[in-house]
mmCIF file of the N, C-alpha and C atoms, coordinates in Angstrom:
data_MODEL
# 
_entry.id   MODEL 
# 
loop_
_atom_site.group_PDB 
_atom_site.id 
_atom_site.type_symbol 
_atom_site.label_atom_id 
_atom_site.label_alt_id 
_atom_site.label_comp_id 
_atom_site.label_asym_id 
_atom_site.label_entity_id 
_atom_site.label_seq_id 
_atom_site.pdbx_PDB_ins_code 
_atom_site.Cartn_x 
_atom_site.Cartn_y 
_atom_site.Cartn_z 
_atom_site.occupancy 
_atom_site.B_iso_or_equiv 
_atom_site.pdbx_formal_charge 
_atom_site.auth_seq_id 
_atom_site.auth_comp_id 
_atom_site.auth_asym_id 
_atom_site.auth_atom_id 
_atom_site.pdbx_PDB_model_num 
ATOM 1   N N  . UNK A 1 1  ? 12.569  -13.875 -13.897 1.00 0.00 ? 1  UNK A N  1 
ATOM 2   C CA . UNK A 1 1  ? 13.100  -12.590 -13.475 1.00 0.00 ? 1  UNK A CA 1 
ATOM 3   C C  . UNK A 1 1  ? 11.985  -11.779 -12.811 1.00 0.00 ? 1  UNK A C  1 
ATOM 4   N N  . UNK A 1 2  ? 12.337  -11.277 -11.522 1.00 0.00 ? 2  UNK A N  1 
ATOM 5   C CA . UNK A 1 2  ? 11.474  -9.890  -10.868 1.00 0.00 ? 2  UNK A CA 1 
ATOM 6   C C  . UNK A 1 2  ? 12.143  -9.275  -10.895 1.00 0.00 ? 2  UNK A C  1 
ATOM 7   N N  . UNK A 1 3  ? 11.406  -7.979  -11.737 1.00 0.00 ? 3  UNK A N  1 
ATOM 8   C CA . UNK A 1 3  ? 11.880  -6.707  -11.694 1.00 0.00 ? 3  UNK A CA 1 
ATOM 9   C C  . UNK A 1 3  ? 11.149  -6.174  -11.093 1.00 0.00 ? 3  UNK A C  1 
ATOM 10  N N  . UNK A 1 4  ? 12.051  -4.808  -10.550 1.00 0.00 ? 4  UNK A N  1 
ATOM 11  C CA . UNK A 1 4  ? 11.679  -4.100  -9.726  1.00 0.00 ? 4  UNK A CA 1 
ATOM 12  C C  . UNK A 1 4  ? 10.132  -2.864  -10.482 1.00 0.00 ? 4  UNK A C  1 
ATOM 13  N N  . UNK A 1 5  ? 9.559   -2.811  -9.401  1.00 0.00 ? 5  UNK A N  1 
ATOM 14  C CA . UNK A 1 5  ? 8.425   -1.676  -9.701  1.00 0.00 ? 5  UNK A CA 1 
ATOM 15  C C  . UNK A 1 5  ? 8.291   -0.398  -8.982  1.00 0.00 ? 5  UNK A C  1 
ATOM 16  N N  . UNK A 1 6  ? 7.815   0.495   -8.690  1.00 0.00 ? 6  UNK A N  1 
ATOM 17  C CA . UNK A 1 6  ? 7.172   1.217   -7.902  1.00 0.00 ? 6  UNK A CA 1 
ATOM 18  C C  . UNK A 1 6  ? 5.362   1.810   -8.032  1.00 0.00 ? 6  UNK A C  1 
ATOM 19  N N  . UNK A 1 7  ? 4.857   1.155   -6.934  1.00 0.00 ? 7  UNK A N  1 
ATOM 20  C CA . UNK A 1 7  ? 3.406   1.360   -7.132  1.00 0.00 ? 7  UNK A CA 1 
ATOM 21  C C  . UNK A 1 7  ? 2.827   2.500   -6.418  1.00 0.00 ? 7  UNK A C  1 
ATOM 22  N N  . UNK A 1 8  ? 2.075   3.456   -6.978  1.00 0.00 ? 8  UNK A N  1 
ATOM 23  C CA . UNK A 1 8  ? 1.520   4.461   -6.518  1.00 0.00 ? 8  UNK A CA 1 
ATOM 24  C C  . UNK A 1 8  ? 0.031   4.467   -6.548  1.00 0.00 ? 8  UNK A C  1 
ATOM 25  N N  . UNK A 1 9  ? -0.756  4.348   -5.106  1.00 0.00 ? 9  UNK A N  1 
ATOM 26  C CA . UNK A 1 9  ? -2.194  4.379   -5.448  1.00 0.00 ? 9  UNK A CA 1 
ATOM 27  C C  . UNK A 1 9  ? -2.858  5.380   -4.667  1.00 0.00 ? 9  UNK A C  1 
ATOM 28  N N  . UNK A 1 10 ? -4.042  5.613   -5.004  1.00 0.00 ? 10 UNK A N  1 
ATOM 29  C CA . UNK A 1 10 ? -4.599  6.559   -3.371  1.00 0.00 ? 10 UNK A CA 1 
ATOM 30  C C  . UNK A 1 10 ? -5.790  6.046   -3.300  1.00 0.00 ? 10 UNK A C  1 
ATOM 31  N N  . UNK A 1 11 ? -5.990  5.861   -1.643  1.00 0.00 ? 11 UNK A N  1 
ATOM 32  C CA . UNK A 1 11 ? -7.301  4.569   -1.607  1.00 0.00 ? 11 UNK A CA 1 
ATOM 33  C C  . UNK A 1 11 ? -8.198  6.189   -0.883  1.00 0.00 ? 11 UNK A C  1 
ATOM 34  N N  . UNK A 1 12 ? -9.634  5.767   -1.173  1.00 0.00 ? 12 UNK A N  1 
ATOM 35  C CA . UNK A 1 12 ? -10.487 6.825   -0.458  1.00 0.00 ? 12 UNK A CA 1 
ATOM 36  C C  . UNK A 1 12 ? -11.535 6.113   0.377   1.00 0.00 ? 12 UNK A C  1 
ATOM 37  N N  . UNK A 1 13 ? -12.190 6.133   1.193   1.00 0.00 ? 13 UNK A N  1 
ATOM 38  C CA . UNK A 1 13 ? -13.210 5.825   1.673   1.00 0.00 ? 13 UNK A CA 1 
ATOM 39  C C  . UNK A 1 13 ? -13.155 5.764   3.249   1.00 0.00 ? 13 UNK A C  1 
ATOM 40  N N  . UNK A 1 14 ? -13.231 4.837   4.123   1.00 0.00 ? 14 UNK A N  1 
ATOM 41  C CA . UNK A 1 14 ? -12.695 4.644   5.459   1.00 0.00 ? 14 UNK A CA 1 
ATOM 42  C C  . UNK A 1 14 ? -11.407 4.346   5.976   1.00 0.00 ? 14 UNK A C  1 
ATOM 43  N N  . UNK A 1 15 ? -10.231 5.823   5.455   1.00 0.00 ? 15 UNK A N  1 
ATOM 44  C CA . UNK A 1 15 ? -8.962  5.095   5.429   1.00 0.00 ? 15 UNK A CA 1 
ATOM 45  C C  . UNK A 1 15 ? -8.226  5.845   6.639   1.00 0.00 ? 15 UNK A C  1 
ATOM 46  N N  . UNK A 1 16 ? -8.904  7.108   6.660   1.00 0.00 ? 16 UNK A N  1 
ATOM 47  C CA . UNK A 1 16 ? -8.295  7.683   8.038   1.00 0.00 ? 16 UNK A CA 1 
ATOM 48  C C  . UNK A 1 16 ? -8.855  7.462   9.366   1.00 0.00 ? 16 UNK A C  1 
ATOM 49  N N  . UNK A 1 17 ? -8.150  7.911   10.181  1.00 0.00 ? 17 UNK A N  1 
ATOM 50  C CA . UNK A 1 17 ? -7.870  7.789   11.723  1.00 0.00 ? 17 UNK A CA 1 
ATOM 51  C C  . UNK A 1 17 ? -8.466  5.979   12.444  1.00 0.00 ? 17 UNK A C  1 
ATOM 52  N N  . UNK A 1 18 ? -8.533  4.979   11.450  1.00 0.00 ? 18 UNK A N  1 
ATOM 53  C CA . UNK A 1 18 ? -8.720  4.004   11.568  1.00 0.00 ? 18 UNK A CA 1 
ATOM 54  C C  . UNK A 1 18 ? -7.709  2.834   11.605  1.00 0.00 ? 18 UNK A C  1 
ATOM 55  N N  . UNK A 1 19 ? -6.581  3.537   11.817  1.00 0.00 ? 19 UNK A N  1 
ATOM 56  C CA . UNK A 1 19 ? -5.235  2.838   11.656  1.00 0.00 ? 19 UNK A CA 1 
ATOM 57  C C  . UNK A 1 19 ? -4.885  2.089   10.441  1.00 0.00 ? 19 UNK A C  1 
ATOM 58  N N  . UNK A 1 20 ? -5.707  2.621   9.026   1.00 0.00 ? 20 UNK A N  1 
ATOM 59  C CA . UNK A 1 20 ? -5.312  1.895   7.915   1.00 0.00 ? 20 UNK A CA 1 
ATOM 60  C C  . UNK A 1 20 ? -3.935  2.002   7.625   1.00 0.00 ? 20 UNK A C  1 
ATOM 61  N N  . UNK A 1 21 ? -3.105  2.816   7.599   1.00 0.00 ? 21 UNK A N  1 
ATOM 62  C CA . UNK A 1 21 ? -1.731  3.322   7.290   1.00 0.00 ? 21 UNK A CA 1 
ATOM 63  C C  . UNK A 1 21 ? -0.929  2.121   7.964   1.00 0.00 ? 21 UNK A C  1 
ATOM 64  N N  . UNK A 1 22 ? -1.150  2.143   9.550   1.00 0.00 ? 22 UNK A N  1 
ATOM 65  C CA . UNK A 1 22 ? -0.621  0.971   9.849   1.00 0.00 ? 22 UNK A CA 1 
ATOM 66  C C  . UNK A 1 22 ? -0.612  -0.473  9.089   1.00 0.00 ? 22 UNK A C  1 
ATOM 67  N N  . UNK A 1 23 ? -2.097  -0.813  9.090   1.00 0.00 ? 23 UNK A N  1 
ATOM 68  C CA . UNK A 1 23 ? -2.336  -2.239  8.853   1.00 0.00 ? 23 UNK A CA 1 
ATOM 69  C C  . UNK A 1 23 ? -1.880  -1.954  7.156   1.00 0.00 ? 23 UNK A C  1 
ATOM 70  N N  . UNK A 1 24 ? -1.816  -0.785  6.970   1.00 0.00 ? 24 UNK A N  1 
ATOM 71  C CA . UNK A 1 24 ? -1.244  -1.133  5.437   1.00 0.00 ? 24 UNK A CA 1 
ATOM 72  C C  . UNK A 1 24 ? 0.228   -1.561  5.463   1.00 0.00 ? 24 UNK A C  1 
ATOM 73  N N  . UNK A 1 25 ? 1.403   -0.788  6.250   1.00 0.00 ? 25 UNK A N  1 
ATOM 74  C CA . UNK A 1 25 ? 2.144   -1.294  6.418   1.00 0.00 ? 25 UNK A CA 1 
ATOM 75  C C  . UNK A 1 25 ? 2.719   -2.542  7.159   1.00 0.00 ? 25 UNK A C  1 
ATOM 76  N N  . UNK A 1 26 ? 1.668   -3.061  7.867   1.00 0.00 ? 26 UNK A N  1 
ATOM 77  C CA . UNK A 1 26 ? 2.030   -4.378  8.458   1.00 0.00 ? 26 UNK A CA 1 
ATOM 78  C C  . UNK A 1 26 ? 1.653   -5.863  6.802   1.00 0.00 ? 26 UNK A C  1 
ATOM 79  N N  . UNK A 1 27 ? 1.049   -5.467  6.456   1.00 0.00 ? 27 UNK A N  1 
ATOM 80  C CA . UNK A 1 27 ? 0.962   -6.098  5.139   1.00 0.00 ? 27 UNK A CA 1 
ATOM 81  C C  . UNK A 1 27 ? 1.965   -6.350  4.117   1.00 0.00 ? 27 UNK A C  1 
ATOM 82  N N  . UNK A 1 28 ? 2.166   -4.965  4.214   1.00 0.00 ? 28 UNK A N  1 
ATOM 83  C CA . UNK A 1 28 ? 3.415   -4.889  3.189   1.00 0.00 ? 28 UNK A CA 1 
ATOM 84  C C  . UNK A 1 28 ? 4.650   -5.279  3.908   1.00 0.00 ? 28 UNK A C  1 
ATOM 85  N N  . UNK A 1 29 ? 4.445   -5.621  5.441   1.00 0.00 ? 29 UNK A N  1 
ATOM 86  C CA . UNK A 1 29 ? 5.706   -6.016  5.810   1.00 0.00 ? 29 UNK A CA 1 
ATOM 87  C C  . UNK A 1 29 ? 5.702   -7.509  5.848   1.00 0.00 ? 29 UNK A C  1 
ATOM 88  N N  . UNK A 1 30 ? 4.566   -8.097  5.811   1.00 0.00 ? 30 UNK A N  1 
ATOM 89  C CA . UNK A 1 30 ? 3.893   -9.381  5.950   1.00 0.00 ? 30 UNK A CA 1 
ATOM 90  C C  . UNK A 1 30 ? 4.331   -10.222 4.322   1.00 0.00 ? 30 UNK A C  1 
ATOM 91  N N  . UNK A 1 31 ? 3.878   -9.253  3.141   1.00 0.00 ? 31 UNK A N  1 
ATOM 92  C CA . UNK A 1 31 ? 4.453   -9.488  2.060   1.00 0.00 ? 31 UNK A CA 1 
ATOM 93  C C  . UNK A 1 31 ? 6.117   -9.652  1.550   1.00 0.00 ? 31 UNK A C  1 
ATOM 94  N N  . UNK A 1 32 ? 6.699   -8.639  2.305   1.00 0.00 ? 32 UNK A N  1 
ATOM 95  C CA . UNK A 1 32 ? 8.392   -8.258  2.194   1.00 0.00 ? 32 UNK A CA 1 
ATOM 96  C C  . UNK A 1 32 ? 8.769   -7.525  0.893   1.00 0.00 ? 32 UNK A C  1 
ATOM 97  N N  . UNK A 1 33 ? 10.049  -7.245  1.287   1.00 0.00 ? 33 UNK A N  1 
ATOM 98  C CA . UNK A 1 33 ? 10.981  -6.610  -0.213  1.00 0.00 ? 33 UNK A CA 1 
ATOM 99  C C  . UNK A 1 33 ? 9.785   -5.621  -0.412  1.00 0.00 ? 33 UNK A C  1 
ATOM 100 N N  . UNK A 1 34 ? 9.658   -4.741  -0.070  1.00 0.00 ? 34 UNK A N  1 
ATOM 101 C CA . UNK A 1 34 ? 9.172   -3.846  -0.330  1.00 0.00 ? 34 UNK A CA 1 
ATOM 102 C C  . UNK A 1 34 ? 9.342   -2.778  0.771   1.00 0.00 ? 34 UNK A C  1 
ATOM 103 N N  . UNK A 1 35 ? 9.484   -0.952  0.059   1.00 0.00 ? 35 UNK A N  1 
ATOM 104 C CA . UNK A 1 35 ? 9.809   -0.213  0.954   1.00 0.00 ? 35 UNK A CA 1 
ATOM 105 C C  . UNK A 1 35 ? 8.658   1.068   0.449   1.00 0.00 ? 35 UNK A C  1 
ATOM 106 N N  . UNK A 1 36 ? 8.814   1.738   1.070   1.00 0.00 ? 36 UNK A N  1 
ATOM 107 C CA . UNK A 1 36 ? 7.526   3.012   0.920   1.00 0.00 ? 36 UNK A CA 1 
ATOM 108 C C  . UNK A 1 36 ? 6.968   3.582   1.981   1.00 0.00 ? 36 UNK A C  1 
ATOM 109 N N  . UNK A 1 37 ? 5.827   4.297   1.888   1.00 0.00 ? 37 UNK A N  1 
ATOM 110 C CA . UNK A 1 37 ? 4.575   4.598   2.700   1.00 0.00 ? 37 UNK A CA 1 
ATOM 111 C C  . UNK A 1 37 ? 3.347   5.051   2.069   1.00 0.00 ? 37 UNK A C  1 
ATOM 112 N N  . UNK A 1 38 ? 2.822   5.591   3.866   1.00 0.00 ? 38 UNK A N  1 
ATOM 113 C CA . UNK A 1 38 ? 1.435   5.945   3.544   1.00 0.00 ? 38 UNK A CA 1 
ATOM 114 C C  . UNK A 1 38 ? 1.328   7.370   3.983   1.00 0.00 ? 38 UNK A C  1 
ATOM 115 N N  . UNK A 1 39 ? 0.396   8.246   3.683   1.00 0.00 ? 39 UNK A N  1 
ATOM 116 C CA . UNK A 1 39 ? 0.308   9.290   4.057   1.00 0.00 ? 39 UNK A CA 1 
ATOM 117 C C  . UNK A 1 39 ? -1.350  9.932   3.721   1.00 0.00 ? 39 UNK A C  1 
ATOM 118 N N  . UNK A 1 40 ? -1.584  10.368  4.819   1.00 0.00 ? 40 UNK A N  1 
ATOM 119 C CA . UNK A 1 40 ? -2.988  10.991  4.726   1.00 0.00 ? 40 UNK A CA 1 
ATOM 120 C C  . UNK A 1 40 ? -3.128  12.073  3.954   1.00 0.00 ? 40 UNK A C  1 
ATOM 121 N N  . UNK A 1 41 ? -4.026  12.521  3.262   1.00 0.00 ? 41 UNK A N  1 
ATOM 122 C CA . UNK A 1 41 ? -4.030  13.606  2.159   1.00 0.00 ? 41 UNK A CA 1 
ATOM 123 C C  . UNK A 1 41 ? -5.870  14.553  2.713   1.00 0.00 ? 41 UNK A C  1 
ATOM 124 N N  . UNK A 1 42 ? -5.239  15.867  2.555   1.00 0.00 ? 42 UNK A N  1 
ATOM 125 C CA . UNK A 1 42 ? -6.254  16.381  3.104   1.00 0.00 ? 42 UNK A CA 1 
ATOM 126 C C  . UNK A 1 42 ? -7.674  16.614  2.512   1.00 0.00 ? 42 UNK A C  1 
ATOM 127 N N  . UNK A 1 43 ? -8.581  15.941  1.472   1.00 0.00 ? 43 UNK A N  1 
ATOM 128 C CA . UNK A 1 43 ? -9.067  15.482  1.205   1.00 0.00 ? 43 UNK A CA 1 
ATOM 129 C C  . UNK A 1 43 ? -9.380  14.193  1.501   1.00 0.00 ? 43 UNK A C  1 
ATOM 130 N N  . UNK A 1 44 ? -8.916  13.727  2.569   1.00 0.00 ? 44 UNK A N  1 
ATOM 131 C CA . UNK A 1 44 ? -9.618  12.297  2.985   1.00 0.00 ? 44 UNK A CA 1 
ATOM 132 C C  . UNK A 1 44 ? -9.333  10.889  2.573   1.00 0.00 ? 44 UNK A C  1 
ATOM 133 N N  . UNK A 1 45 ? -8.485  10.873  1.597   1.00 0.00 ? 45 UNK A N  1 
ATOM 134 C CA . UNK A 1 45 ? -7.502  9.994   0.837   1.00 0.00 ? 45 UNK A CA 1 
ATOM 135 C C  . UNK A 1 45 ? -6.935  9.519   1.587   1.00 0.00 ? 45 UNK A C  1 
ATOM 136 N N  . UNK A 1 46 ? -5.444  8.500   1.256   1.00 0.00 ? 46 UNK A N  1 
ATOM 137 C CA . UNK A 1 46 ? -4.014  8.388   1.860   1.00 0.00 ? 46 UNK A CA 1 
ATOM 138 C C  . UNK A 1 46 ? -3.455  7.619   0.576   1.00 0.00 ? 46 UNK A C  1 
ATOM 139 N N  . UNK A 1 47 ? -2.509  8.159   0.374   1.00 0.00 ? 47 UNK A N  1 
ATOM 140 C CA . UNK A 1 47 ? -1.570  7.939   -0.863  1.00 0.00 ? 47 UNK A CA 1 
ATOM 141 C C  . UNK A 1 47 ? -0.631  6.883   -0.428  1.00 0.00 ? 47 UNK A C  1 
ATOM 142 N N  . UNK A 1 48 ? -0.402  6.178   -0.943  1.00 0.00 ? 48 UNK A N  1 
ATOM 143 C CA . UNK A 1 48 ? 0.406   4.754   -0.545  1.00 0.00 ? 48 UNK A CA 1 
ATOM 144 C C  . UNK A 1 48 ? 1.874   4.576   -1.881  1.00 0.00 ? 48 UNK A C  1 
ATOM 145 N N  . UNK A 1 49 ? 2.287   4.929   -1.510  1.00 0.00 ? 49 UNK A N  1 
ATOM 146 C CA . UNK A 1 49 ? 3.382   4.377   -2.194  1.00 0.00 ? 49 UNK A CA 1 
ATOM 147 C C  . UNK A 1 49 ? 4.530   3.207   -1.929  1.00 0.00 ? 49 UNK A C  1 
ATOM 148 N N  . UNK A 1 50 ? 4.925   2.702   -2.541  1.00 0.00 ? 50 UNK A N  1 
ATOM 149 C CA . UNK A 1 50 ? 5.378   1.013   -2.727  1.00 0.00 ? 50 UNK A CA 1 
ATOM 150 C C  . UNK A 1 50 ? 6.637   1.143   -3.532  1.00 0.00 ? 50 UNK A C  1 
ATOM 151 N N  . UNK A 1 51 ? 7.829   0.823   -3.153  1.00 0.00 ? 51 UNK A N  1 
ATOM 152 C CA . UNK A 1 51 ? 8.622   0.035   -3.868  1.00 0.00 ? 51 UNK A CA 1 
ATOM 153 C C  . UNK A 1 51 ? 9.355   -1.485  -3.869  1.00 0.00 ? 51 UNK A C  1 
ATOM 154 N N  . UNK A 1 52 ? 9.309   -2.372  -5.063  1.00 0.00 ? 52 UNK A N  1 
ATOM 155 C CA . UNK A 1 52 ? 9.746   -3.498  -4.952  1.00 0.00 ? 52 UNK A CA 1 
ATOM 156 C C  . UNK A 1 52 ? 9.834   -4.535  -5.953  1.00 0.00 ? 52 UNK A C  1 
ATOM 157 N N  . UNK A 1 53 ? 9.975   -6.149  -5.296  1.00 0.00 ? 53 UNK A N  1 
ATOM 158 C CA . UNK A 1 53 ? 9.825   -6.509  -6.450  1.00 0.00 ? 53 UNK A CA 1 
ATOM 159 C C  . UNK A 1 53 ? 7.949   -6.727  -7.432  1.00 0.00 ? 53 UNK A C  1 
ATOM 160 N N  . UNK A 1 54 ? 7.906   -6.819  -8.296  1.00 0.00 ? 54 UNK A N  1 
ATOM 161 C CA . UNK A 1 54 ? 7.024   -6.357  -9.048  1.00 0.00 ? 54 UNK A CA 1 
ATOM 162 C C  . UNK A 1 54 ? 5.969   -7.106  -8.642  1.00 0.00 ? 54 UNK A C  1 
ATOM 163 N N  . UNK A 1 55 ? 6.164   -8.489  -8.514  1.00 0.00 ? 55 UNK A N  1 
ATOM 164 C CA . UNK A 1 55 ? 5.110   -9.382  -7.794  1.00 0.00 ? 55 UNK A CA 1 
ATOM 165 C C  . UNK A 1 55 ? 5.155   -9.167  -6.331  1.00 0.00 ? 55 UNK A C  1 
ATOM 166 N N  . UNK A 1 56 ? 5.555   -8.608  -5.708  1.00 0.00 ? 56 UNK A N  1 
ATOM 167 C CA . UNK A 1 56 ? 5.388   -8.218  -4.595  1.00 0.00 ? 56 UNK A CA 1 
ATOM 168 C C  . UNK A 1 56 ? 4.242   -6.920  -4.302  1.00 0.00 ? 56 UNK A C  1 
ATOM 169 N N  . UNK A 1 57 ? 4.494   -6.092  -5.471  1.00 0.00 ? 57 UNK A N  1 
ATOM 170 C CA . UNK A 1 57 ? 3.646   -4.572  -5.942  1.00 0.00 ? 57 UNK A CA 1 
ATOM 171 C C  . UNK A 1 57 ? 2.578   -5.131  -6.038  1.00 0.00 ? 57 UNK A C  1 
ATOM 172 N N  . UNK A 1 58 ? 1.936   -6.330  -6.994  1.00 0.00 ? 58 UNK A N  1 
ATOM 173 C CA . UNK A 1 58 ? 1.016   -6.629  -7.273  1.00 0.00 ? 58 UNK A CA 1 
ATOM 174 C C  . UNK A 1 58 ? 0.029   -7.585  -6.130  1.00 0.00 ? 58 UNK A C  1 
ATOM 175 N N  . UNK A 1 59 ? 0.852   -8.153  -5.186  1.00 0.00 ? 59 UNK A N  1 
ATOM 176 C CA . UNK A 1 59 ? 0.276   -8.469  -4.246  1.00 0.00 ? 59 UNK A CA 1 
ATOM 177 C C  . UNK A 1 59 ? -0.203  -7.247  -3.047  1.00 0.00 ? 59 UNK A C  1 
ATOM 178 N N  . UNK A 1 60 ? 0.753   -6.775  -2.990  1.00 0.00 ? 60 UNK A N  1 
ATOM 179 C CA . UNK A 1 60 ? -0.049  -5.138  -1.964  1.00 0.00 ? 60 UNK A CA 1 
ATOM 180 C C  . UNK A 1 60 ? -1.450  -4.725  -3.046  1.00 0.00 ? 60 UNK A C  1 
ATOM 181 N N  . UNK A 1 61 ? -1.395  -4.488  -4.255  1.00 0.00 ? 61 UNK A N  1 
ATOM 182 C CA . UNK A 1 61 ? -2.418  -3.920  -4.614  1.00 0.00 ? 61 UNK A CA 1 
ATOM 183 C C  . UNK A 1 61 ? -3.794  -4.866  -4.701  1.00 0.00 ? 61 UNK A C  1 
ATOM 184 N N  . UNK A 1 62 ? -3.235  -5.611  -5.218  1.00 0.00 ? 62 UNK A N  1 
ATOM 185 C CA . UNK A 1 62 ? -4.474  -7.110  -4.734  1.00 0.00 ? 62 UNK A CA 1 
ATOM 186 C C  . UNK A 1 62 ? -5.001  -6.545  -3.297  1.00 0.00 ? 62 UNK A C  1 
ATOM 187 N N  . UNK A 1 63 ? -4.448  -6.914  -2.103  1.00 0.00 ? 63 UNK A N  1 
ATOM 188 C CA . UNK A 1 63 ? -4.312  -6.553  -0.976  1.00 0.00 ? 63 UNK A CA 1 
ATOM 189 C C  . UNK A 1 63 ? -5.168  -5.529  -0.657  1.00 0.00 ? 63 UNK A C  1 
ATOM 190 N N  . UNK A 1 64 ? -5.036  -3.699  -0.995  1.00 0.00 ? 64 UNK A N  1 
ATOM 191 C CA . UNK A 1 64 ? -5.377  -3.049  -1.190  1.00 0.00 ? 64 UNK A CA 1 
ATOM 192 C C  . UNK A 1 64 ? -7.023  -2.932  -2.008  1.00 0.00 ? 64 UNK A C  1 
ATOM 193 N N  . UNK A 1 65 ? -6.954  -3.646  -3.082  1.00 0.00 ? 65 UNK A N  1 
ATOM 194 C CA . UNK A 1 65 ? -8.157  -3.521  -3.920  1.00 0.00 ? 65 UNK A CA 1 
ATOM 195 C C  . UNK A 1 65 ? -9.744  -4.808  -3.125  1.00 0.00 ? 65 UNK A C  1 
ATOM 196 N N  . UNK A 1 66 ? -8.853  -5.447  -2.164  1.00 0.00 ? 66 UNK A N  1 
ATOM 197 C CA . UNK A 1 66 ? -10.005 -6.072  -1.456  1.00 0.00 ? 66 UNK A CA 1 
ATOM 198 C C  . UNK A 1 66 ? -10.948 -5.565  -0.474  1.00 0.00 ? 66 UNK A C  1 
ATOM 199 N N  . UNK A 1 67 ? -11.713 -6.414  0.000   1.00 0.00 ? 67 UNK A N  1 
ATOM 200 C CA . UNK A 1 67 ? -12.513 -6.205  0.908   1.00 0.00 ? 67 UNK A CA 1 
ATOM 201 C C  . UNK A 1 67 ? -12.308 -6.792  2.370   1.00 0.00 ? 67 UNK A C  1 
ATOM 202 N N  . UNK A 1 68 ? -10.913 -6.759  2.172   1.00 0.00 ? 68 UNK A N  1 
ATOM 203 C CA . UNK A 1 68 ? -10.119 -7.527  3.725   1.00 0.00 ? 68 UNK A CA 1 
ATOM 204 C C  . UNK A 1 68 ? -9.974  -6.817  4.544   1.00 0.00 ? 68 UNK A C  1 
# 
């Protein structure tokens, strides 16, 4: 069974005006079954939110937590 999740993270470092938002969502579209976004936060952040199936969540954040 996959159950469904929703993942909420906020990545900081080199995430704006570098088209991360995009390539975040081309990932997550690359992954599938999953719906959400990204959004820049004025502090320099971008908040990513994720919904899906759960191993799907955990692969965006894998994803996310690398150095890719």
């Amino acid at each position: 069974m996959n159950e469904e999740a929703r993942l909420v993270v906020w990545v900081r470092g080199r995430v704006q005006q570098v088209g991360f938002r995009w390539f975040t969502r081309a990932n997550a579209l690359e992954i599938g079954g999953l719906v959400g976004f990204a959004l820049n936060l004025d502090d320099g952040r971008v908040q990513i939110v994720a919904e899906g199936p759960r191993e799907n969540c955990h692969r965006l954040l894998d994803w996310l937590r690398s150095d890719d």
